[in-house]
C-alpha positions in Angstrom: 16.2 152.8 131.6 15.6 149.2 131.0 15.3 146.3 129.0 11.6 145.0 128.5 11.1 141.6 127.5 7.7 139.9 126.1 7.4 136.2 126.6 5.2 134.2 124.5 2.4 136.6 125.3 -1.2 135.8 123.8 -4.1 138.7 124.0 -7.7 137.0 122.8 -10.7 139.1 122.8 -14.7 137.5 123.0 -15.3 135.4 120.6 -12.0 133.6 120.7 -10.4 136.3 118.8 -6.7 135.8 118.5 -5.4 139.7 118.4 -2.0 138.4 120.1 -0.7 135.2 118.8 2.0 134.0 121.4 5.0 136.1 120.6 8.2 136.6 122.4 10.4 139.6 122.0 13.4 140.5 123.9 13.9 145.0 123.4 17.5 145.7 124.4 18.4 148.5 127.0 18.4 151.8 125.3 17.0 149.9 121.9 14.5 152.1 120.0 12.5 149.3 118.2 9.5 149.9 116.1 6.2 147.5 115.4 5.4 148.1 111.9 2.0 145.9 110.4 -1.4 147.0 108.9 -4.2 147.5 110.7 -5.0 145.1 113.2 -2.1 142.9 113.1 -1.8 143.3 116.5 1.0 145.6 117.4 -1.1 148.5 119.2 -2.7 145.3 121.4 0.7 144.6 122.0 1.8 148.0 123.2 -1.2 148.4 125.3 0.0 145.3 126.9 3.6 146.2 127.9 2.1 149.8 128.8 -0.9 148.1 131.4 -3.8 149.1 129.5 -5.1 145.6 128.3 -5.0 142.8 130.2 -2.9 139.6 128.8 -4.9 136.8 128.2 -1.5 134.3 128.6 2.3 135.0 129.2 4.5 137.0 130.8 6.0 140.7 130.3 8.9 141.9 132.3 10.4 145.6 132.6 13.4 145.5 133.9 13.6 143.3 136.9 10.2 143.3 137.5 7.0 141.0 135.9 4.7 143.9 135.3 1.4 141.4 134.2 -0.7 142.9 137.4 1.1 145.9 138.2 -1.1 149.2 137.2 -0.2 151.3 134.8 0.8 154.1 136.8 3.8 151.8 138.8 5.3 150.0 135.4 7.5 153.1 135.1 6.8 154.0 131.6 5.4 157.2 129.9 3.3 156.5 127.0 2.4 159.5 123.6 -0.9 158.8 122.0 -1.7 159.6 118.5 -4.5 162.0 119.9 -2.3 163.7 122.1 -4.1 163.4 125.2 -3.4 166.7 126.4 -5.8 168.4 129.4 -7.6 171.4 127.6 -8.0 173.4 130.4 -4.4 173.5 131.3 -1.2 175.7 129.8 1.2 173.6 128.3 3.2 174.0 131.6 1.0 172.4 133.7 0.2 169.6 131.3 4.1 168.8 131.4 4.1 168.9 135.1 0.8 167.0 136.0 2.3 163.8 136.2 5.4 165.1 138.4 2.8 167.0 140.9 0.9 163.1 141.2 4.4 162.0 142.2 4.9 164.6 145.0 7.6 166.2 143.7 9.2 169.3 144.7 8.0 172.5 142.9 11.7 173.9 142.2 12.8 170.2 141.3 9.6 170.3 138.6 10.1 173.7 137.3 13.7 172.7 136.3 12.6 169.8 134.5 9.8 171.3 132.7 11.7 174.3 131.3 14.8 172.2 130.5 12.4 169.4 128.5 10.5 172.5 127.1 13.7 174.3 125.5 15.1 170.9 124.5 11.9 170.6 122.3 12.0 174.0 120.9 8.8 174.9 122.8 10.1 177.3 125.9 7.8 180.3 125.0 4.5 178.3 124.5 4.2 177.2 128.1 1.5 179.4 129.0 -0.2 178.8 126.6 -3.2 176.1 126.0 -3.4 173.4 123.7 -6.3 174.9 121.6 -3.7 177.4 120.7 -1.2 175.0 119.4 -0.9 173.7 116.3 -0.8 169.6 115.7 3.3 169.6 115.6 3.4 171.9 119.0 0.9 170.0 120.5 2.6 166.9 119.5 5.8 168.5 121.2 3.3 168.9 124.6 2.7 165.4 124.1 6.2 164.0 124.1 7.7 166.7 126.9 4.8 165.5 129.3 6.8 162.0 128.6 10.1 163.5 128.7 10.0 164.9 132.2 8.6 161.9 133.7 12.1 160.3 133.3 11.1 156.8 132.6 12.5 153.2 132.2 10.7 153.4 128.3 8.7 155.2 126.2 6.1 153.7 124.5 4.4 155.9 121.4 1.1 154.4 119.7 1.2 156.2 116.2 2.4 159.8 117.5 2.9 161.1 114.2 -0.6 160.0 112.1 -2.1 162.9 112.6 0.5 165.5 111.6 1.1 166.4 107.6 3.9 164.7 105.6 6.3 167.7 106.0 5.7 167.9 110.0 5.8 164.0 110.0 9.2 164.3 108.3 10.5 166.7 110.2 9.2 165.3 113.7 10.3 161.9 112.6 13.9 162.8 112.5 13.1 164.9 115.9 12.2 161.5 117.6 15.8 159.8 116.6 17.7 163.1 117.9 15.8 162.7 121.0 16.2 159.7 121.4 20.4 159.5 120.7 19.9 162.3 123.6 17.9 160.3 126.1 18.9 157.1 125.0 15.7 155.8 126.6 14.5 152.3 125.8 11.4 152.5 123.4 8.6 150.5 121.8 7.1 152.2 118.6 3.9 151.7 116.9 3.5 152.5 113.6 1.6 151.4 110.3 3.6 153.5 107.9 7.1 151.1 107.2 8.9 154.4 106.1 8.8 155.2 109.8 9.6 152.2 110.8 12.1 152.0 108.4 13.8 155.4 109.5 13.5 154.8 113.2 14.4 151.8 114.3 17.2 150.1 115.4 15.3 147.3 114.6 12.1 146.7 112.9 9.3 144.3 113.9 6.8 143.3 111.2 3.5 142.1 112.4 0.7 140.0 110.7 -2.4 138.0 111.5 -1.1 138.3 115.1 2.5 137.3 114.6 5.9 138.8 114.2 6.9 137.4 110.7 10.4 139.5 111.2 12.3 141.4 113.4 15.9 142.5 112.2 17.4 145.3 111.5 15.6 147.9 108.7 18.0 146.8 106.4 18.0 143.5 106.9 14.6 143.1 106.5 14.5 145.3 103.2 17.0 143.4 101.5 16.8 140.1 103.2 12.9 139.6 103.9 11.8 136.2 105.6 8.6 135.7 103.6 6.4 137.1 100.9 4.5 139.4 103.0 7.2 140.9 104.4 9.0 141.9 101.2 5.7 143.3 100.0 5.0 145.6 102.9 8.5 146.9 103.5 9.2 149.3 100.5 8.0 151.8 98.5 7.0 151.4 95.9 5.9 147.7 96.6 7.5 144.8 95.6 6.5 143.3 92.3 5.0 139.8 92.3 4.5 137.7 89.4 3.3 133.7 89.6 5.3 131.3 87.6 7.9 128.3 88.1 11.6 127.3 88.2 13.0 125.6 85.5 15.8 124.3 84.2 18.0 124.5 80.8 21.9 123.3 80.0 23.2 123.5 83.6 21.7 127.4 84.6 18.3 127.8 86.8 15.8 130.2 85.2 12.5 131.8 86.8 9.6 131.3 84.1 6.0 132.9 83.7 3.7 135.8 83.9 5.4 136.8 80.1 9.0 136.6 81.6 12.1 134.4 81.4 15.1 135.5 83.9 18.0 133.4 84.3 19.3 133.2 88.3 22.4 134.0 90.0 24.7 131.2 90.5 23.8 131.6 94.9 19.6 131.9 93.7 20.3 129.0 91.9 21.8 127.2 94.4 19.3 127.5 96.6 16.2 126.8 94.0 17.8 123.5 92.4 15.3 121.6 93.9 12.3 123.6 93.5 13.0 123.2 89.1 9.0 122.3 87.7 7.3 123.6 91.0 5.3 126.9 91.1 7.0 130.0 92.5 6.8 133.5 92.9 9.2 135.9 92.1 9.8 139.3 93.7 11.6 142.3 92.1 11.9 145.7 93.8 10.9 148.6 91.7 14.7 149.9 92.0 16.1 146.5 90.3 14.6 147.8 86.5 16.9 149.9 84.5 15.7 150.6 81.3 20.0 150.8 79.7 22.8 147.9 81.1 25.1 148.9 84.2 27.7 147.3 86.6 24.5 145.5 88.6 22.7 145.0 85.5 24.0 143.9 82.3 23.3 140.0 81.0 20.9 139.6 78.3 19.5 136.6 80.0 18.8 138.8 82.9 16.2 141.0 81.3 12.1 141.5 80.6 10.2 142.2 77.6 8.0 145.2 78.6 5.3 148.0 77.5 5.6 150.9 78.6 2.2 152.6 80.4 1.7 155.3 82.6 4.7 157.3 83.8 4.5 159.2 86.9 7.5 161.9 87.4 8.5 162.2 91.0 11.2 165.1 90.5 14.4 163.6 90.3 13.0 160.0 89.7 9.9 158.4 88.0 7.9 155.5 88.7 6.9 153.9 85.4 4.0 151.1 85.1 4.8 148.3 82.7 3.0 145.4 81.2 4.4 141.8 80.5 3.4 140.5 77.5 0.8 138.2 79.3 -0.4 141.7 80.6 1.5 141.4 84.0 1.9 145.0 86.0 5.4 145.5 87.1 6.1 149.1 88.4 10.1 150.6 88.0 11.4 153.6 90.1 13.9 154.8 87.6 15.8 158.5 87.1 13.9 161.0 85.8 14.1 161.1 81.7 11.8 161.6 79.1 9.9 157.8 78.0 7.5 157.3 75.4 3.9 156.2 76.9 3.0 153.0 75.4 6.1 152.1 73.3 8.1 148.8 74.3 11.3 148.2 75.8 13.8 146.4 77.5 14.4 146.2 81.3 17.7 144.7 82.8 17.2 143.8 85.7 19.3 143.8 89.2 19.4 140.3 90.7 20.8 141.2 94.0 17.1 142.7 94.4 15.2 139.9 93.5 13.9 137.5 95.3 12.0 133.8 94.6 9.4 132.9 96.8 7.3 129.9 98.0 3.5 130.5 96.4 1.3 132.0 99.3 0.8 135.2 101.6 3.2 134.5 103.3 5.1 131.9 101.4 8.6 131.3 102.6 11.8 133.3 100.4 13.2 130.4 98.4 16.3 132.9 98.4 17.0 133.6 102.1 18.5 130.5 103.3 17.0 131.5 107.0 13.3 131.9 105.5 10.8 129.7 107.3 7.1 129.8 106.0 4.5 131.1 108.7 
């Protein structure tokens, strides 16, 4: 085990194509931290770089003790699951667990233990004679990550291990991968594009754009405290609502104006937007922060929107509803399941603790996180 550290690291492909955008991240010993982003954002370049298999255009990545920049793959001491699987078709599950031991010269006895003790701690001790065009995508997926397993290395590194399994499978080999890894307590660097499994994984979660970590806190930190715009739109589910407007100011209180919606701020949300009154803002309000009756988070009249109701979509025990402003504004609210009226108005209180005011911009900085610095 070990800690890995990325210093200011830059990957540029032909064309002076920035895919890597100088970023420095320090992953703690045992840490299981998660890159989270859309597609080509840069955090499967980045992987690829700690794991060997691209070369770094500038910077310096260390495992351990040791810079690794020209060391091969194969000596960086670190076993890496693909989202294909990369399993050998021709060999039994067995011997695609113990290929990378037998490369290493070890002894059979010494790689027969280690195989059948990874196998039965992954639930998968009677399929190893058997070949991977037997296995379904969640065994195979176990192959996958006992082949890492038994290699005992300083960290794991996973490139989107789950994307092709189905949500149930996902689910339940999502919470497989944190038992594991409270087991094995093995440093690891996760690749993901889906932010609920970043969200569920991580001891900390690093959200990538354009190249760039714009965040990298804890999962809850950065879904309740995001640094900038983007951020607070791609963490959460459903998104964040947006609407443009401006901050204005009336007898002493601070209120968020426009898109068909007046909301008066919280005395710390004032604070901090005092001197942004007359300039154009954004505000952000999580689908959770909409109740449609007052309660202990949500109760002052000045504190509310002026809504149609549109389509409702049941969920089970919650609904997510889709409202328009009265200048024809979506907002979406997850609310508990109850019986609404398609197309009638109503009133929405809203939760301030989960709203946020934000510089104009993709990535405009939150006006409401004192440590928010625009990209």
């Amino acid at each position: 085990m070990a800690e890995v550290l990325i210093d200011n690291i830059v990957k540029v492909y032909p064309g002076d194509v920035r895919a890597v955008d100088n970023i420095t991240l320090h992953i703690k010993d045992k840490e299981f931290i998660v890159l989270v982003g859309p597609s080509g954002c840069g955090k499967s370049t980045t992987l690829r770089m700690v794991a060997g298999l691209e070369e770094i255009t500038d910077g310096t990545i260390r495992i351990g003790d040791r810079i690794v920049n020209d060391v091969p793959p194969k000596d960086r001491d670190i076993a890496m699951v693909f989202q294909n699987y990369a399993l050998y078709p021709h060999m039994t599950v067995y011997k695609n667990m113990a290929f990378g031991l037998k490369l290493r010269k070890m002894p059979k006895d010494e790689i027969d233990k280690k195989v059948r003790h990874t196998a039965t701690i992954l639930g998968i001790g009677e399929l190893l004679e058997r070949k991977p065009k037997a296995l379904s995508g969640g065994q195979r997926q176990r192959v996958a990550l006992g082949r890492a397993i038994v290699r005992d290395p300083a960290c794991f590194l996973f490139d989107e291990p789950l994307s092709n399994l189905d949500a149930k499978l996902r689910v339940e080999t999502r919470a497989e991968l944190k038992r594991l890894h409270h087991r094995l307590q093995t440093t690891t660097i996760y690749v993901t594009h889906d932010q609920e499994e970043a969200m569920t994984l991580g001891d900390r979660v690093v959200v990538m754009s354009d190249g760039l970590i714009q965040q990298c806190d804890s999962p809850l930190t950065v879904y309740n405290q995001p640094i900038n715009r983007f951020v607070a739109g791609f963490v959460g589910t459903p998104p964040m609502n947006f609407l443009d407007g401006q901050i204005t100011g009336e007898d002493g209180d601070v209120f968020f104006e426009g898109a068909g919606i007046k909301i008066k701020l919280n005395a710390g949300q004032a604070e901090l937007c005092q001197g942004k009154v007359g300039q154009e803002t954004v505000i952000g309000i999580r689908p959770e922060a909409l109740f449609l009756k007052p309660n202990e988070d949500a109760n002052n009249e000045d504190q509310t929107v002026q809504v149609t109701i549109g389509v409702v979509e049941p969920l089970g025990s919650t609904m997510d509803v889709y409202l328009r402003t009265s200048e024809d504004k979506s907002l979406v609210a997850r609310l508990k399941a109850e019986v609404l009226a398609e197309d009638s108005s109503a009133k929405f209180y809203v939760d301030m603790d989960k709203v946020h005011i934000f510089e104009p911009g993709t990535y405009g900085a939150n006006l409401t996180n004192k440590n928010a610095v625009a990209v």
